[in-house]
Structures are given as C-alpha cells and as structure tokens.
C-alpha positions in Angstrom: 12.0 2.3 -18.8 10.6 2.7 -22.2 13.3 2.4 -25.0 12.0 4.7 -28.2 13.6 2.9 -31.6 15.5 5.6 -32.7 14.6 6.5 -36.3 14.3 9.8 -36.8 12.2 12.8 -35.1 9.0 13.3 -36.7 8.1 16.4 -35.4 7.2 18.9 -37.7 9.7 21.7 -35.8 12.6 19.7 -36.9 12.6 21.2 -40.5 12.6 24.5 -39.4 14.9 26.9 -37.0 13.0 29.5 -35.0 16.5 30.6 -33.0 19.6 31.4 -33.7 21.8 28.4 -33.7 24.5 28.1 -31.1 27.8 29.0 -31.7 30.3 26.7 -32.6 28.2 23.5 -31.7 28.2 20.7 -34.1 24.8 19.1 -33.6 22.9 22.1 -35.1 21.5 23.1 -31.7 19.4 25.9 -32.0 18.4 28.6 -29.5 15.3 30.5 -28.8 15.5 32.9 -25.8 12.8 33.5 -24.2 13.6 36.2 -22.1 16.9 36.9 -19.8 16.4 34.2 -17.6 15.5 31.8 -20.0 16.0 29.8 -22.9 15.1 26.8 -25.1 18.0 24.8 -27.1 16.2 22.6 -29.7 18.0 19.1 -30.8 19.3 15.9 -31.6 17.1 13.2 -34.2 13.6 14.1 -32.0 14.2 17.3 -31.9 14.1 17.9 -28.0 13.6 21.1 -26.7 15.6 21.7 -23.2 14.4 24.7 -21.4 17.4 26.2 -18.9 16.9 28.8 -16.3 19.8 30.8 -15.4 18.9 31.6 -11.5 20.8 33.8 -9.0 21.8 30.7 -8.0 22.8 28.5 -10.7 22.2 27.1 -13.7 19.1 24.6 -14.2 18.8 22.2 -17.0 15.7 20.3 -18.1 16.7 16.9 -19.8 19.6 15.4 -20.5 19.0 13.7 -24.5 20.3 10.7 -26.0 23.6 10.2 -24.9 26.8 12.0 -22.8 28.5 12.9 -25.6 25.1 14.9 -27.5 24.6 16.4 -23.7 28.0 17.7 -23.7 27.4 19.7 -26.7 24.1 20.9 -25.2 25.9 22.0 -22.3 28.3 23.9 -24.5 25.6 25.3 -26.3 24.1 26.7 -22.9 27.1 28.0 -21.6 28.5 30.0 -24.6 24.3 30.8 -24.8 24.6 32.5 -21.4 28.3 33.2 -20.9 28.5 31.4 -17.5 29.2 27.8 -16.2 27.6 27.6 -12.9 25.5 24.6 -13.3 22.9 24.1 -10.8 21.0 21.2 -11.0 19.2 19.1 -13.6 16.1 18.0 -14.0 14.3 14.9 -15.9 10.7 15.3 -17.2 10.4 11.7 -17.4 12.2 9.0 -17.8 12.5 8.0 -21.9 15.5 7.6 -23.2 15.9 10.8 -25.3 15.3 13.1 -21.9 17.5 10.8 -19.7 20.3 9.2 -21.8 22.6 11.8 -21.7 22.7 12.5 -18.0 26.2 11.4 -17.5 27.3 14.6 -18.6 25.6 16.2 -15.8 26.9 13.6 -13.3 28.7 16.7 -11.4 25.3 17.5 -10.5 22.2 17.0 -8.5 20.0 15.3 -10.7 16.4 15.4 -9.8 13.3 13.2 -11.1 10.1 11.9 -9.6 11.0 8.6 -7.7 9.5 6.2 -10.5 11.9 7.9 -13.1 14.9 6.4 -10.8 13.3 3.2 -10.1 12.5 3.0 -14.2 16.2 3.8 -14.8 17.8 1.6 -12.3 15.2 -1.3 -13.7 17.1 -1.0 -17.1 20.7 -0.7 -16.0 20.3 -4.3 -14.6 18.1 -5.7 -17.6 20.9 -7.3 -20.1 18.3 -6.1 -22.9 19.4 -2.8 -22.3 23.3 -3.4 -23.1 21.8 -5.7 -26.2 20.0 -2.8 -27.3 23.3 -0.5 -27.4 25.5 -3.0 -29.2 22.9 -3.3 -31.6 22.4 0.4 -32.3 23.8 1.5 -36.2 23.9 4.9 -36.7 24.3 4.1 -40.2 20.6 2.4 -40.5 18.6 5.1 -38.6 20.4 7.7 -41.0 19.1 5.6 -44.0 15.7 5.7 -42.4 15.6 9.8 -41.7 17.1 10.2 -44.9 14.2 8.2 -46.6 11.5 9.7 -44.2 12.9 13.3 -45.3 13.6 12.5 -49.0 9.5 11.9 -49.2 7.7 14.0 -47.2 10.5 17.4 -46.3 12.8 17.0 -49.2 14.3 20.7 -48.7 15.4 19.7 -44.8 17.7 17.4 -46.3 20.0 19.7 -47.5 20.2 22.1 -44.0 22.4 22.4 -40.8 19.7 20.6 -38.3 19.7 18.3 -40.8 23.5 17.2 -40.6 23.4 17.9 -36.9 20.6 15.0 -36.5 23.7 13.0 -38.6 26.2 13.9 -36.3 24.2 13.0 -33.5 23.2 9.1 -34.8 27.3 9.1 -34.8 27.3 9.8 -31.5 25.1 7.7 -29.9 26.7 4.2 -31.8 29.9 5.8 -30.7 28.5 6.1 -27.2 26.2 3.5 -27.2 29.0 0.8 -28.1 31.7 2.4 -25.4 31.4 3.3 -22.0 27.5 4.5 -22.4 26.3 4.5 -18.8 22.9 5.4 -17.5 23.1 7.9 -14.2 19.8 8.3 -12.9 18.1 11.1 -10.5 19.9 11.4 -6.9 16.8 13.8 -5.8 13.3 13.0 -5.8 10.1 13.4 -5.0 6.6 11.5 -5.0 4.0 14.5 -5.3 5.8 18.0 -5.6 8.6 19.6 -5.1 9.4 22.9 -4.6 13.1 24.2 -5.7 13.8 27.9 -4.4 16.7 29.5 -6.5 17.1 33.0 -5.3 15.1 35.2 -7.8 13.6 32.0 -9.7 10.8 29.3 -8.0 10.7 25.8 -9.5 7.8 23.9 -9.0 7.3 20.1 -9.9 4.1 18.3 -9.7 3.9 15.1 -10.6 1.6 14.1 -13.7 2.5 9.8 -14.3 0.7 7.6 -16.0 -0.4 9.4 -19.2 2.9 9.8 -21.7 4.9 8.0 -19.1 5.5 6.4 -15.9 7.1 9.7 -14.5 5.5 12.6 -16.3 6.3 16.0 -14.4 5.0 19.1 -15.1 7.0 22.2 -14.4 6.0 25.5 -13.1 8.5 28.3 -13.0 5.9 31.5 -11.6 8.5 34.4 -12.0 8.9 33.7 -15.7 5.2 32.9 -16.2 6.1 30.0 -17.8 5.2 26.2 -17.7 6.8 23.1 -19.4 4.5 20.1 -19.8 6.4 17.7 -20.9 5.6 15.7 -23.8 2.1 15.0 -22.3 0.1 17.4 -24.9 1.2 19.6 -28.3 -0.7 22.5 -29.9 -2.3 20.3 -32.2 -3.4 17.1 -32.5 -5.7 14.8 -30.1 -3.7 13.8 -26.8 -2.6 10.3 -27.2 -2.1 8.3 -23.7 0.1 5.6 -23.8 -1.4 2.3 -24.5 1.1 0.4 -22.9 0.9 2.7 -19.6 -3.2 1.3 -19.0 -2.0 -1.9 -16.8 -0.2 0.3 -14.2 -2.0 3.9 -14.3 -4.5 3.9 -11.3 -7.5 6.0 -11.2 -6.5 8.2 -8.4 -3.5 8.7 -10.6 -5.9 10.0 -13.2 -7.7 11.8 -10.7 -4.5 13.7 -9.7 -3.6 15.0 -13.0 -7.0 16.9 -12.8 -6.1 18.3 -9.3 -2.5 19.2 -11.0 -4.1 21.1 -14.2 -6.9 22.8 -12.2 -4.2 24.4 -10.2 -2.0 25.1 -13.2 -4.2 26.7 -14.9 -5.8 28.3 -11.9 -2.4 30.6 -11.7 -2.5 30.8 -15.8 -3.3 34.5 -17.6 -3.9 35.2 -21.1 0.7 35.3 -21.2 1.5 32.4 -20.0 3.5 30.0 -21.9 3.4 26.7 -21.6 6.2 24.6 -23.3 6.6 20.7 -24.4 10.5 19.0 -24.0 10.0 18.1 -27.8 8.1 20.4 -30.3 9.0 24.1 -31.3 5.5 26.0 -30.6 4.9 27.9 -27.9 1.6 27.4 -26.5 -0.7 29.7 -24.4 -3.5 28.8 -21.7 -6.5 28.5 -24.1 -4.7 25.1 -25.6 -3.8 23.6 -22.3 -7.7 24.6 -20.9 -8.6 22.2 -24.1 -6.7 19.4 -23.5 -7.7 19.2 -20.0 -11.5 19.9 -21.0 -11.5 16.8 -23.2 -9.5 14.6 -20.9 -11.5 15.5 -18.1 -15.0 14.9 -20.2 -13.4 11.7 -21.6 -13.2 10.1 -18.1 -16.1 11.4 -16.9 -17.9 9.8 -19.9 -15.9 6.3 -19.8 -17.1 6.3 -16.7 -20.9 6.6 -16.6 -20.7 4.1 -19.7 -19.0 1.3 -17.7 -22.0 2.5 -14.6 -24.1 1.9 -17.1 -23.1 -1.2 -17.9 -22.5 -1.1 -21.4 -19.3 -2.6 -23.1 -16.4 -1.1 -24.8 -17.5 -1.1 -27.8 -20.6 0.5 -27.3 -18.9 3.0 -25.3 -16.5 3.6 -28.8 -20.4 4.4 -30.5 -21.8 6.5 -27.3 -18.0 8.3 -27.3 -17.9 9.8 -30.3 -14.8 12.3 -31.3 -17.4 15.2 -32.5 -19.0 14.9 -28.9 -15.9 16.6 -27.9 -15.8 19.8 -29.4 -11.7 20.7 -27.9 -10.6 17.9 -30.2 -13.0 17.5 -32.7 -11.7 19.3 -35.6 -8.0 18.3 -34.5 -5.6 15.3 -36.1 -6.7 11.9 -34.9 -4.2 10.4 -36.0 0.1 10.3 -35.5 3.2 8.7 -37.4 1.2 6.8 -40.4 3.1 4.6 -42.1 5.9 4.5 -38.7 6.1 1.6 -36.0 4.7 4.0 -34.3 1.6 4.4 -36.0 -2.0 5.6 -33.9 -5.0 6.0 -36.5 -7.6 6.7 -33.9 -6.4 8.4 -30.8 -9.5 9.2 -29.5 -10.7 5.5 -29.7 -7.2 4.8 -27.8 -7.6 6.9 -25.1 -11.5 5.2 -24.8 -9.7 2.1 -24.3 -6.9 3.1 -22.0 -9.7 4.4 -19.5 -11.8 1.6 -19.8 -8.7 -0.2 -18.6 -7.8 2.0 -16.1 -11.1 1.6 -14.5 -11.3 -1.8 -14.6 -7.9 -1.9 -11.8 
C-alpha cells in the first residue's frame, strides 16, 4: 500500500471554501451539496473530497481519510449535514492512506473495495515498516512544513478556518497514529464491477487499477447523473500515471480502462458531473472525453513506436506533447520544489507505457 509523506495538501482548493462549513466540526470540513441526495465534505491536510449518498436505504460514504479520529469528525459532519444516522456502507476508491486510514470509524459497517485494495491493506498491517512509520509521524514537523509551504506561495490561507482545521487534523493523526491506530480494510469486494442497488439510488463500481493506484475505482451513481473518478484525472493539468505502478500494470489492464471510459462516457450528457476524491472543481464530460483522448492516443502511439522498433528515447522525440492537442496547452508539470516533484508528465507517462509493454 502506498504510504503518501504527509506534508501538506497542495491542491489548489485547499485555500478556498466553495460550501458552507459543517456545523460544529473542528477540522474545518466544508460542505457542498450537490443536490438532495448528495453531497461532498472537503478535508483534512490534502484536502479530500468524500462524496455521500443518502439512499432510501442508507447512508453511503466514499473514503475514509487519514485516521479514526479525522473520520469521526467527517461522520459527524455528514450526519448533522443530513439530519440522519443510518449509515449504509462505505466505500474505498483506492487504497492510499488518506482514502483508507480512517476506516476504523466505519468498522460498524460493510466496507467495500476492489480485492487488490484489501490485499494492499492487509500487505501493510503485517509489514513492521508500517507501525515504524506511525511512531515516527510528528505533527509538529508537517505543520512547520504547511506552514512554510503556505507562508510563500498562499500567505492569506494561513490565517483561515481550513487552515487551523488542517492543524487540528496533523494532531490527530500523531495522536492516532502513536495509539491504538489500526488499519480495517474492505470486507466486500469485487474484481471487475459491482453493482450496489439502494432503493431509489444505483451504485456502480468498475474497476480502473494500475494508473493512480493499484486499486483505482471509478464510480457511477446514474440517478444523480454523477460520476467520481477518483484521483485518476483533475480539470487541469496533464494526467500523471504512477511511475512506480509500471512493473505490475499489465496491458490488458490498460486496455480495460479504455473499455471502462468508453462506457462512462457513452452514458455521459452535456450535465453530467464527474468528481475527483481530492480537488474542489466540478468537472463535466468534455474534460473526461480529453483525458481519455490523450491516454488512448498515447498508447496507441507508444505502441507503433516499439512495432517500429525504435527506442525510448526516440519515441520521447516522435511523442511530442504538442502532438496531443487534449493536453498540449495544459501544466506539464506537478509539486516543484516537493518530494513529489514531476517536471515532465508527458515524458513520464511515455515511459510508464514503454514499460508496460515491455511485461
């Protein structure tokens, strides 16, 4: 299970509120409703968006964030949002820390995740670098690092309520984190789809792995017109897949995630919205009809270059970024100056296919 280093969120989103901010709740969790049925609480240092659905038949959570004792205050934040307690189930999107952390708090529940998101988290319960990594969490370091981060480039954020909820929530996690922090991972799941029928609200999962994560999912919820995607694409910016995910992805994995946006977007109109678990914006079809025109024309083209014999970095010349007109005039770059720093993403993603192909 990939472990994030928990500095700070550096999504944009964070420095502003685009809800009203639940009632009550300490961690400056805000809320934007989307419509009766549903609603998006925004959070915690990465600012993680967790869509709830509140069904005939229950309530249904999407992610779980850091830690129990942050997911406790999202769960408050939900119920006062909605005035009832009837949680249903939750659901994980994949399985990084900040989506799965906190699903102790939801252990009352059936928790569902594709299979690999259970075997990920059972794979770090019984790694003893996962308990190092707790006892060696400071809350006091990763708030010197946000505050340092903010103080340059969003000096104003420093000084609002999100702002000391992200505090309050590095407290948390060293409190939880150097306790009785346990990892609870999904008790239902799936290896393809899976359908979940709620009485006036239809939950589809179809499984997306390999790209962000081992366990990406993306979520279709047809009544609502409404679609989360995870964290696998944002409104702007060039689509980074994960490096570190090339050794294991397969190419019929690859192949399915064009099988899964063809049909996505198949059922799309000009009002869908499609959601990520971690950025504000709401996006419509045209931006996920991009990202899955240059994905699908960035395999196709690392592809014929390999048929054609020709190396990887020739492919990086015969590849270039204008070539693809969905990305072209978008950032190519993420987190300069972080550990988590990506300069070209484009030439990335040539390199993680190349890979891929050569399984």
């Amino acid at each position: 299970m990939k472990t994030k280093s928990l500095l700070l969120g550096l999504a944009l989103g964070a420095a502003f509120s685009f809800g009203g901010a639940a009632r009550g709740n300490e961690f400056g969790i805000d809320v934007l409703r989307l419509s009766p049925r549903a609603a998006v609480f925004y959070g915690d240092p990465w600012n993680n968006a967790i869509l709830v659905l509140a069904t005939s038949k229950g309530l249904v959570v999407m992610d779980s964030s850091w830690c129990g004792t942050i997911a406790n205050g999202f769960r408050a934040a939900i119920q006062t949002e909605f005035k009832r307690n009837d949680f249903a189930y939750l659901i994980n999107t994949h399985e990084h820390t900040d989506h799965i952390g906190g699903n102790e708090a939801y252990s009352d529940l059936p928790i569902v995740g594709h299979e690999s998101v259970r075997r990920e988290m059972l794979k770090s319960m019984s790694d003893p670098a996962t308990k190092v990594k707790w006892r060696d969490f400071s809350a006091e370091q990763e708030i010197a690092k946000m505050r340092d981060y903010y103080a340059k480039n969003y000096p104003k954020f420093l000084d609002s309520p999100a702002y000391a909820g992200c505090v309050k929530c590095y407290q948390a996690m060293e409190a939880d984190f150097h306790g009785n922090h346990v990892l609870v991972p999904p008790t239902v799941t799936f290896d393809r789809r899976l359908t979940l029928h709620l009485g006036d609200l239809t939950i589809r999962l179809m499984y997306f792995g390999g790209f962000h994560s081992v366990g990406d999912t993306i979520i279709s919820i047809p009544e609502e017109n409404l679609v989360m995607v995870g964290q696998i694409f944002f409104s702007r910016g060039v689509p980074a897949a994960s490096k570190r995910l090339a050794e294991s992805t397969t190419p019929q994995m690859v192949d399915n995630w064009f099988v899964v946006l063809r049909e996505v977007l198949g059922e799309a109109n000009e009002t869908t919205r499609f959601l990520t678990c971690s950025q504000r914006q709401v996006m419509g079809k045209a931006e996920c009809q991009r990202f899955s025109n240059y994905l699908e024309k960035l395999w196709s083209g690392v592809r014929q270059a390999k048929a054609e014999g020709k190396t990887l970095e020739q492919s990086y010349t015969v590849l270039p970024l204008q070539d693809f007109p969905e990305m072209a005039n978008q950032p190519n770059e993420a987190y300069r100056g972080t550990e988590w720093e990506v300069l070209d993403i484009h030439r990335q993603n040539i390199g993680f296919f190349w890979k891929v192909l050569g399984r």
